[in-house]
C-alpha positions in Angstrom: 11.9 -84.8 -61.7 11.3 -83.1 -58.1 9.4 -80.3 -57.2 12.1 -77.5 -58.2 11.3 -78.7 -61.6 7.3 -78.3 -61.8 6.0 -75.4 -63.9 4.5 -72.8 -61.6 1.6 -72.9 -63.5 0.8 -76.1 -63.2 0.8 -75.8 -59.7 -2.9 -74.9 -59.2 -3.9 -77.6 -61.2 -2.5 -80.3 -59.6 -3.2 -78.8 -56.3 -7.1 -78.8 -57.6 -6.5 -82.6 -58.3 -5.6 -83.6 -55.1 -8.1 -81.1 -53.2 -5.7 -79.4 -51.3 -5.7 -81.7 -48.6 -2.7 -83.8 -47.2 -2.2 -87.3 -47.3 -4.6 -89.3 -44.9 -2.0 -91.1 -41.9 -0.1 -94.2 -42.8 -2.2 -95.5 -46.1 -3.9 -99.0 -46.0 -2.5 -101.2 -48.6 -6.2 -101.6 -50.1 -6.6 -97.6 -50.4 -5.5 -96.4 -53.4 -2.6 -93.6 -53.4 -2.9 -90.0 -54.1 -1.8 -90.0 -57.2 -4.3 -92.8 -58.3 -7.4 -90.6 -56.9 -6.2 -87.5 -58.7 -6.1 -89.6 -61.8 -9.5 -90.7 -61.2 -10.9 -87.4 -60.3 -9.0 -86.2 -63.5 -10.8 -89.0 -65.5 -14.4 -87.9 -64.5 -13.7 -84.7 -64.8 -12.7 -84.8 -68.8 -15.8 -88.0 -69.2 -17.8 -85.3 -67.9 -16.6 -82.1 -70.0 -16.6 -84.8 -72.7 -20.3 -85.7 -72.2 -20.9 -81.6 -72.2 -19.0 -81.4 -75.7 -21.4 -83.8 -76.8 -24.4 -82.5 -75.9 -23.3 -78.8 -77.2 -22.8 -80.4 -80.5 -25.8 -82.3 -81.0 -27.7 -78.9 -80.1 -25.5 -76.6 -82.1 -26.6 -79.6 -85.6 -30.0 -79.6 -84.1 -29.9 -75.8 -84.7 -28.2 -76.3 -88.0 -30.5 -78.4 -89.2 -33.6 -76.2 -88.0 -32.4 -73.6 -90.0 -31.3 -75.3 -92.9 -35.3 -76.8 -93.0 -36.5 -73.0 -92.8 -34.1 -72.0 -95.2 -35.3 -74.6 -97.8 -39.0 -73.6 -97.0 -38.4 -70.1 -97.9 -36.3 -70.6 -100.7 -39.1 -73.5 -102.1 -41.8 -70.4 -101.6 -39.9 -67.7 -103.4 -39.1 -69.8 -106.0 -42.8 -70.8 -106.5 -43.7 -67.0 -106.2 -41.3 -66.0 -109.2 -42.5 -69.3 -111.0 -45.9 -67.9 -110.2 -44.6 -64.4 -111.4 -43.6 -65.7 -114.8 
């Protein structure tokens, strides 16, 4: 693969991974490469819109559950107001 074969729209994407910035000088054999840092970066960035996920969906059952509890409450008072009605 070479770079007449990358999908256009890809090409912000991986431009956003490596920050738009060229490769530092001659590279120390104890830095890591590009591509290795704009895996890493690409790593945090999906722990971190994974931890977000999370969170969303623990409130979004935290709300469920609040209303499923209120729900219950007013369906256990109308049925003791037609119990009462009998």
């Amino acid at each position: 693969m070479n770079h007449l074969d990358i999908d256009p729209a890809a090409l912000p994407h991986i431009r956003s991974l490596y920050d738009h910035r060229p490769p530092p000088g001659p590279t120390a054999l104890d830095a890591p490469p590009r591509t290795a840092a704009a895996l890493a970066r690409l790593a945090s960035r999906w722990e971190s819109s994974r931890h977000s996920s999370d969170t969303a969906r623990v409130a979004q059952l935290e709300d469920l559950e609040r209303f499923v509890v209120a729900a219950h409450d007013i369906d256990s008072g109308l049925s003791a107001g037609l119990g009462d009605a009998r």
